[in-house]
C-alpha positions in Angstrom: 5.4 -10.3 15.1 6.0 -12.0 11.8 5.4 -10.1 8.8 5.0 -12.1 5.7 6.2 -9.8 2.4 6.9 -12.6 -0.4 5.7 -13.0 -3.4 2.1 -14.4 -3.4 3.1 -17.6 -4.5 5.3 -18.3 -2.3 2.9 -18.1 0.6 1.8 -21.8 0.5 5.5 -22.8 0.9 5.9 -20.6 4.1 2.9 -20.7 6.1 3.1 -24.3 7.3 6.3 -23.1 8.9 4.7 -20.5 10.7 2.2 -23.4 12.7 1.9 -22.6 16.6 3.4 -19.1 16.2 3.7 -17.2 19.9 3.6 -14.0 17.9 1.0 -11.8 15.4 1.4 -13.4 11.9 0.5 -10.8 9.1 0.9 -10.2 5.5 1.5 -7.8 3.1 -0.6 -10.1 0.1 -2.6 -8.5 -2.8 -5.3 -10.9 -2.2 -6.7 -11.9 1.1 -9.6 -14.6 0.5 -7.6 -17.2 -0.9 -4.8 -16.5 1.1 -6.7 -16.7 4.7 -7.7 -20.3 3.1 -4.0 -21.1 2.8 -3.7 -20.0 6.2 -6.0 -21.7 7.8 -5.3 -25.5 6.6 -1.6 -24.3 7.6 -3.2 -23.8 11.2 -1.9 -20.2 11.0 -4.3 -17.6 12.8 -3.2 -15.4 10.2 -3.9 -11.3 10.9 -4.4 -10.9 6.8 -3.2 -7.5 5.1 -2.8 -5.7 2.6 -0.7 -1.9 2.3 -2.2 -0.2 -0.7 0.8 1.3 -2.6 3.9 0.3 -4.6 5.2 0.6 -7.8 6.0 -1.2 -11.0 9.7 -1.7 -9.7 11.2 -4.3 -7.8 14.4 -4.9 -5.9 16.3 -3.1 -3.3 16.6 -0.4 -5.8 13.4 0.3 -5.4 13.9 0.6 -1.9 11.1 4.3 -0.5 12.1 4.7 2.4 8.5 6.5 2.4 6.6 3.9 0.4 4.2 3.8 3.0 2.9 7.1 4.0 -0.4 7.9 4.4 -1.0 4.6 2.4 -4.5 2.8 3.2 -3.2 -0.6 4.8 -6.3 -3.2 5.0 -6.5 -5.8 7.6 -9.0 -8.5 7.8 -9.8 -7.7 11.4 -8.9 -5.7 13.9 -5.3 -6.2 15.8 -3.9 -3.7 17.8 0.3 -4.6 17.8 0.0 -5.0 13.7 -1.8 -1.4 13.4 0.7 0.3 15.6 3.1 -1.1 13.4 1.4 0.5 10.1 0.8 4.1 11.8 4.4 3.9 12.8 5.6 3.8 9.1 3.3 6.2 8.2 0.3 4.5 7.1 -3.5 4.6 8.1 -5.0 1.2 8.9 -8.6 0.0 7.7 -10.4 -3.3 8.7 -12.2 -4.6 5.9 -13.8 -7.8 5.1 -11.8 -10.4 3.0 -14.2 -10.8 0.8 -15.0 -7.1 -0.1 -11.4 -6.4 0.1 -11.0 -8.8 -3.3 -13.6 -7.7 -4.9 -12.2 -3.9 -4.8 -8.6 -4.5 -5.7 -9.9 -6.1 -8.2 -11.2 -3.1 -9.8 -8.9 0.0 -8.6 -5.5 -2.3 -8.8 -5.7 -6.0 -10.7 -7.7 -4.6 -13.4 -5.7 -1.9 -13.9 -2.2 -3.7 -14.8 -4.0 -5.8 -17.5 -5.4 -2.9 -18.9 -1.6 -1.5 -18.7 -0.7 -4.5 -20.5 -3.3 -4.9 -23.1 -2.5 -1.1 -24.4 0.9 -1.6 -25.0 0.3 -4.7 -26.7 -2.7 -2.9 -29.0 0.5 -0.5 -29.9 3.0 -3.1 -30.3 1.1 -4.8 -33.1 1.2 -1.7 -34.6 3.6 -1.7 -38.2 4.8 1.8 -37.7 6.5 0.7 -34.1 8.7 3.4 -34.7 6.5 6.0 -33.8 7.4 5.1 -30.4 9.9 8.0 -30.3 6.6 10.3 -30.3 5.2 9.3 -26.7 4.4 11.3 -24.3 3.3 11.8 -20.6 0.0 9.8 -21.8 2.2 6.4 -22.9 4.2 6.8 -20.1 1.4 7.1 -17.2 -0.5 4.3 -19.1 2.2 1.7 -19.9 3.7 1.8 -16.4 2.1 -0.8 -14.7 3.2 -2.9 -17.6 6.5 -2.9 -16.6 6.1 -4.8 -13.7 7.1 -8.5 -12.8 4.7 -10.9 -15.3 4.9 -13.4 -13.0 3.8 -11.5 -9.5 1.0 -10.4 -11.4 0.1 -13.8 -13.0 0.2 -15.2 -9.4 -1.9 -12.0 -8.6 -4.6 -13.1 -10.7 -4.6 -16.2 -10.2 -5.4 -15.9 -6.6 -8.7 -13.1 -7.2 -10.1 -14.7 -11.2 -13.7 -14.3 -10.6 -13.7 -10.4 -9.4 -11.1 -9.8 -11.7 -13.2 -10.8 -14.8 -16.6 -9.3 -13.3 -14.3 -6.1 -13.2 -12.7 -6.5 -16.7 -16.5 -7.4 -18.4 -17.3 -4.0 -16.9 -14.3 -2.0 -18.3 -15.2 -3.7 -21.4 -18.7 -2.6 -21.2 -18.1 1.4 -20.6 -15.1 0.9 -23.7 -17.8 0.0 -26.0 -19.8 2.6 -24.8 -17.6 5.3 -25.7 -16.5 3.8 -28.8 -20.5 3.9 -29.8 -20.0 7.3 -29.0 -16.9 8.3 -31.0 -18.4 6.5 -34.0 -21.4 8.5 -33.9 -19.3 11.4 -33.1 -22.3 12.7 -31.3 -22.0 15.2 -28.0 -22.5 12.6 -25.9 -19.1 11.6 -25.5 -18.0 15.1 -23.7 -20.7 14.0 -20.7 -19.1 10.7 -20.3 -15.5 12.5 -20.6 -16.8 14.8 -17.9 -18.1 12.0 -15.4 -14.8 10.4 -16.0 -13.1 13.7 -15.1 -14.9 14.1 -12.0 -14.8 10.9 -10.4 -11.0 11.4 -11.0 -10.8 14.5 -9.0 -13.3 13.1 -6.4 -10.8 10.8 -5.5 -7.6 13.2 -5.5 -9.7 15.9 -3.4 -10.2 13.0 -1.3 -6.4 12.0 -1.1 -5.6 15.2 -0.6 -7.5 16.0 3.0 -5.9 16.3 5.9 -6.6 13.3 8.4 -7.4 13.8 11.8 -4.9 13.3 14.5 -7.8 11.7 16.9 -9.1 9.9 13.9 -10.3 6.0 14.7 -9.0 3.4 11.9 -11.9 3.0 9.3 -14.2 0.3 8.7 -15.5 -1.2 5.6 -18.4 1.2 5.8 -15.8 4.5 5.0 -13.6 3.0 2.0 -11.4 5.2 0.8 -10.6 5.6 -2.8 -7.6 3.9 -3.3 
């Protein structure tokens, strides 16, 4: 087996190599549609994945040696030597179309490190700068996507554009709506606080539950939240 974990852009460089491979090839890519495309004029059979978790840091300092427990790891279809390999470290395989796949990340993950990005910037510009020795646990959950590699995530972005901006025009869309609401300073705003709040713990509740022992790896129709 041959497990490809470079840098997205890097993938074009090392696929042709991989031509006529005896053995599985997987990856570990944060897009899969573009890079199956890559794959395939490469004449790579490629077994496309993707382990949902990480941080902002890079390097072997960053080194977990449980980075990958009970992680969702997708895979474009369904290959029995590269899911043993992900339940072995821990993780819980899901097969998932390509296409879908993309379009997800784009909300739960991509979006979220420009939206990092953009709010430090917004305080940044900022003249009173110095106020910066007032954060808190807020600043500090918020900002810490941006302090990951620009260009991994350039590369990221590049590879996933069009779900990424259907997923930005929608974060823009429920920003204005609360600003409409915080300008009227109407009661409205607590019910979209609320729906915020409970989607939130919707998804920890469902982190949290045990999985089943005897459990068979999900399909696209049981995402999840991730």
């Amino acid at each position: 087996m041959v497990v490809l974990a470079a840098p997205i852009a890097a993938l074009p460089q090392l696929l042709p190599d991989l031509a006529g491979c005896p053995g599985v090839v997987t990856d570990m890519a944060s897009t899969k549609t573009r890079v199956l495309r890559w794959a395939a004029a490469a004449g790579v059979d490629l077994v496309g994945g993707h382990s949902m978790c990480g941080s902002e840091r890079s390097g072997i300092e960053a080194a977990d040696p449980d980075l990958f427990l009970d992680a969702p790891w997708v895979l474009i279809r369904d290959e029995p030597r590269v899911g043993d390999l992900m339940r072995a470290v821990g993780a819980t395989p899901l097969v998932m179309d390509p296409e879908l796949h993309d379009r997800l990340v784009a909300g739960v993950s991509h979006s979220a490190f420009l939206l990092s990005a953009a709010y430090v910037r917004s305080l940044a510009e900022e003249p009173e700068w110095e106020l910066m020795r007032l954060v808190g646990p807020g600043f500090r959950d918020m900002s810490r996507l941006a302090a990951g590699d620009p260009e991994f995530y350039a590369a990221v972005v590049a590879t996933n554009r069009e779900a990424i901006l259907r997923s930005l025009s929608a974060v823009e869309a429920s920003l204005a709506k609360l600003r409409r609401h915080v300008e009227a300073g109407d009661g409205c705003l607590v019910e979209l606080l609320e729906e915020a709040k409970r989607v939130r713990q919707r998804w920890a509740s469902e982190r949290a539950a045990p999985q089943r022992a005897d459990a068979a790896p999900a399909s696209s129709s049981s995402i999840p939240w991730s």
